[in-house]
N, C-alpha and C positions, 0 to 999 in steps of 0.2 A: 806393681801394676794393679790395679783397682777395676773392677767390674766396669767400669764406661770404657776403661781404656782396652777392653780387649777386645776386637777388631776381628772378623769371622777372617778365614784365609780365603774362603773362595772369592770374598771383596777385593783381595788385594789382585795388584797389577804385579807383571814379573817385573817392573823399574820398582814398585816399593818393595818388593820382598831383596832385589838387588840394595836397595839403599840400607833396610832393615841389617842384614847383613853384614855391610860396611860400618855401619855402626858398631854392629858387634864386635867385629874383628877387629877396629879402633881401640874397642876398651879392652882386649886381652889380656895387656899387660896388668890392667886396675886390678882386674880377675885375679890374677897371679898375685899380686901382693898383698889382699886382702886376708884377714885373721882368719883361721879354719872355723871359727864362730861365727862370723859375718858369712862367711861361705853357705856353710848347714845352717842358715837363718833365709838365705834369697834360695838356697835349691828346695827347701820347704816349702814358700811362698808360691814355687812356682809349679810344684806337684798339687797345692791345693787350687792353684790357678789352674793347672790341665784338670783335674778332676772334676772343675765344674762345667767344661765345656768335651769334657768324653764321649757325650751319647752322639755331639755334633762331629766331631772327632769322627768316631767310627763309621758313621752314617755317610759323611764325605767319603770316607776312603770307601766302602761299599758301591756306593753310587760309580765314582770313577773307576773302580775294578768292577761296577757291572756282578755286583753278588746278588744272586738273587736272595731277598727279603725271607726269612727261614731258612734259610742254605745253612748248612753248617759250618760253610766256610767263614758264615758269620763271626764264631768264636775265637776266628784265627784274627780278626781285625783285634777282636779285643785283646790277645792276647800280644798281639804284635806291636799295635799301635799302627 
């Protein structure tokens, strides 16, 4: 997935995140039979994917748990995800 393609979550609607889903569990099996190479090559890809959208990441979960901005509980989003 390439920077156009990533999609903020707060945009999505619960029918795409449902279809997103079904997609997913569609390919499980592909999951399953691919090289342990090709494996450690897309969960890479997609750790440097989450890392570029982390501050947005956190800041969502903040906003909807209602943390206030300096709170220490701050550190728990980050840590948590």
């Amino acid at each position: 997935m390439n920077q156009q393609e990533i999609v903020r979550a707060n945009d999505w609607s619960a029918e795409a995140f449902d279809t997103a889903l079904g997609e997913l569990s569609a390919q499980k099996h592909v999951w399953a039979r691919l090289p342990v190479e090709e494996r450690i090559a897309l969960l890479q890809a997609t750790k440097d994917s989450l890392l570029a959208i982390a501050d947005d990441w956190v800041e969502t979960a903040e906003r909807g748990k209602q943390i206030p901005v300096g709170s220490p509980l701050e550190g728990e989003e980050w840590r948590s995800g």
